[in-house]
C-alpha positions in Angstrom: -95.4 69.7 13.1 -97.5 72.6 13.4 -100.7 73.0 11.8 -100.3 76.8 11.5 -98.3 78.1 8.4 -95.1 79.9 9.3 -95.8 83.4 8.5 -98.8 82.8 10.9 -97.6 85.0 14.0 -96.1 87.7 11.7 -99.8 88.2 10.1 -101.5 88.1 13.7 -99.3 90.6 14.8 -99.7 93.2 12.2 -103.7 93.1 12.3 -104.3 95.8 14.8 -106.2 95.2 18.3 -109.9 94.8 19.3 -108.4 97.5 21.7 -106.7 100.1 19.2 -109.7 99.6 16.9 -111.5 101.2 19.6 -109.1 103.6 20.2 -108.7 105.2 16.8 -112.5 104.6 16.6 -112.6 107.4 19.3 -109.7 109.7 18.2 -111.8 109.9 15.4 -114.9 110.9 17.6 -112.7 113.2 19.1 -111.5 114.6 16.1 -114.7 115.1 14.7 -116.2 116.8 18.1 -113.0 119.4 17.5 -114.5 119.7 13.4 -117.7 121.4 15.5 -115.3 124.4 16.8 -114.3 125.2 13.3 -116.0 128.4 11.4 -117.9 127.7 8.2 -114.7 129.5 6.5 -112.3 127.0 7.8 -114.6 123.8 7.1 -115.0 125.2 3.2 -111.4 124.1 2.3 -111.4 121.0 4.1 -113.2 120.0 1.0 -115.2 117.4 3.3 -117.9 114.7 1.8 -121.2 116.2 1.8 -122.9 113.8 3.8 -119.9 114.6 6.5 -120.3 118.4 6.4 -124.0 118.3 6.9 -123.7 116.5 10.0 -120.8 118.7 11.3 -123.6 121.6 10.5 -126.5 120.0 12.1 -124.8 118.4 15.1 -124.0 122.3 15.9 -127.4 123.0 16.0 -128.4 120.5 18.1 -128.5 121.2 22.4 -129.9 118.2 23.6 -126.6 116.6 25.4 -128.1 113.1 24.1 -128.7 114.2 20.7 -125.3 115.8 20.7 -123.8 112.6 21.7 -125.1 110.5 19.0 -124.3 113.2 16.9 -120.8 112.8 17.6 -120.6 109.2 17.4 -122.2 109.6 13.8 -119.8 112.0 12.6 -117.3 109.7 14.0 -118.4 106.5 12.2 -118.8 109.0 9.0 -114.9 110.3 9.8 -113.4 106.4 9.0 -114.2 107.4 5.5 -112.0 110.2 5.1 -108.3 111.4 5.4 -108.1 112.9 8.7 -105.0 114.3 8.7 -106.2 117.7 6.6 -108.8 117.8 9.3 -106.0 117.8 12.1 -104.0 119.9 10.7 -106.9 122.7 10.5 -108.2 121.7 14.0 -104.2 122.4 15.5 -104.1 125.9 12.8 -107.4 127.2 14.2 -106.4 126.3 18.1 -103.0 128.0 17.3 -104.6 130.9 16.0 -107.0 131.2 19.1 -104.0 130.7 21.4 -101.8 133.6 19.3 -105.1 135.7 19.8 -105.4 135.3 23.6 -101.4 136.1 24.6 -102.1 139.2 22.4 -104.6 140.0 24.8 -103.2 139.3 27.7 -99.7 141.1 26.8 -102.2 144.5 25.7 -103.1 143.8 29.1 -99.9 143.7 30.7 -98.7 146.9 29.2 -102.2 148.6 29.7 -100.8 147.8 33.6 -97.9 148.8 33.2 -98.5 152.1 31.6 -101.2 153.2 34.6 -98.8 152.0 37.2 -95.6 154.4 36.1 -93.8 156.5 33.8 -91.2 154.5 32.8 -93.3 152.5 31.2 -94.6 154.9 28.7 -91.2 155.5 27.5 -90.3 152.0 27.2 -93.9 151.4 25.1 -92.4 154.6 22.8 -89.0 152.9 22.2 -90.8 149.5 21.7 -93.4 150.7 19.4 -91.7 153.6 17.8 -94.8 154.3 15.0 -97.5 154.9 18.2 -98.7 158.3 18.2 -97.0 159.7 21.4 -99.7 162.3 21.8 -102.7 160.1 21.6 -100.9 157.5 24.0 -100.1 160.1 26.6 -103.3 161.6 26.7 -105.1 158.4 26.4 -102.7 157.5 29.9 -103.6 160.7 31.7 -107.2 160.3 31.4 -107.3 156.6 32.4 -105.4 157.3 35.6 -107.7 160.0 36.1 -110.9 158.1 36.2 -109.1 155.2 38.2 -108.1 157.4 40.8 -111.6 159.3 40.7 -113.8 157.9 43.8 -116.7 156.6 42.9 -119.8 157.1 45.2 -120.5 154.3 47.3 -124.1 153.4 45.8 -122.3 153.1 42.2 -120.3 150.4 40.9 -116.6 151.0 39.5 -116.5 151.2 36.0 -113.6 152.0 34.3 -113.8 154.8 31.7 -113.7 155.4 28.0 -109.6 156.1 28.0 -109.1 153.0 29.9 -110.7 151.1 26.8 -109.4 152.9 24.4 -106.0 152.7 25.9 -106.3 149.2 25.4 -107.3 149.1 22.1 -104.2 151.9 20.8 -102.2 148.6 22.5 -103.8 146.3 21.0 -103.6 147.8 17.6 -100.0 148.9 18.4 -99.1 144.8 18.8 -101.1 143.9 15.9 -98.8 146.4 13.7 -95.7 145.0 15.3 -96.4 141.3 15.0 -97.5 142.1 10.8 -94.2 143.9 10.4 -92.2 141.3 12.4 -94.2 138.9 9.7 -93.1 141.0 6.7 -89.5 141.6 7.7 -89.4 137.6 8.1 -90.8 136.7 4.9 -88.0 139.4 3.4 -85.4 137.7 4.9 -86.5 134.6 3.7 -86.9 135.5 0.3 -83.1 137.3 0.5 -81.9 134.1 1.4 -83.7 132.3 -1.6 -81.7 134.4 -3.8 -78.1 133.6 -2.5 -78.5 130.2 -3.2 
């Protein structure tokens, strides 16, 4: 006869681990180090404890690597007290957002390339973006291959010009349009397909 009830295992096996304690103890951490790379804008919503959000704002101000470190493991410890799955949720929307942000660079980039390399490429940006101003862009493509293929002297450093930049921003801007009316023709087709049912 044992001297353990029966449910005994089944209760020792749902409590969980020294190890896992530990281990959600420092997702948390973790969790709470990715709070710090949130704006104040996004951290208002959160609707975080006070006591929470004051060391979120203070452990930003703080450089020491030591202080920092404690910091974290405060915010942490404060972090067991709260739901962190709104948290998440705004840590992964923020890093999404960043991400979106940085391919929109580097595809500006790719067609700023593209359009100083050949011709064809203009026409293709035209068809593509058919609201660009075709003057603007062609001029703005002329006087950046200009100054790239202008020699420089050999005591000054390459720079690239003032249509070179603003070549990239018309992209830029050009991308931004595109990817808002993308968004709107989306939502449209969304909310014609709320109506049929």
């Amino acid at each position: 006869m044992s001297e353990f009830p029966e449910d005994f295992d089944a209760d020792f096996d749902e409590r969980p681990s020294k190890s896992q304690k530990k281990r959600d103890m420092h997702d948390l951490q973790a969790l709470g180090a990715d709070l710090l790379t949130l704006p104040e804008s996004r951290l208002e919503p959160l609707d975080l404890p006070e006591i929470l959000r004051d060391a979120v704002r203070d452990a930003k101000k703080i450089s020491n690597f030591e202080g920092k470190r404690r910091q974290l493991q405060y915010i942490g410890k404060l972090m067991r007290k709260v739901d962190p799955e709104p948290i998440r949720e705004a840590v992964a929307a923020f890093k999404l957002g960043h991400a979106q942000d940085s391919l929109a660079l580097h595809e500006a980039e790719r067609w700023r390339e593209r359009l100083l390399d050949n011709d064809e490429a203009l026409q293709s940006f035209i068809s593509e973006f058919a609201g660009v101003d075709v003057q603007q862009l062609r001029s703005l493509v002329r006087s950046a291959r200009k100054d790239l293929n202008t020699p420089k002297p050999a005591d000054q450093e390459q720079r690239h010009g003032r249509a070179y930049r603003e070549l990239f921003q018309l992209i830029k801007a050009e991308l931004k349009r595109a990817s808002r009316e993308a968004g709107d023709d989306a939502e449209s087709d969304d909310d014609d397909d709320d109506d049929e049912s």
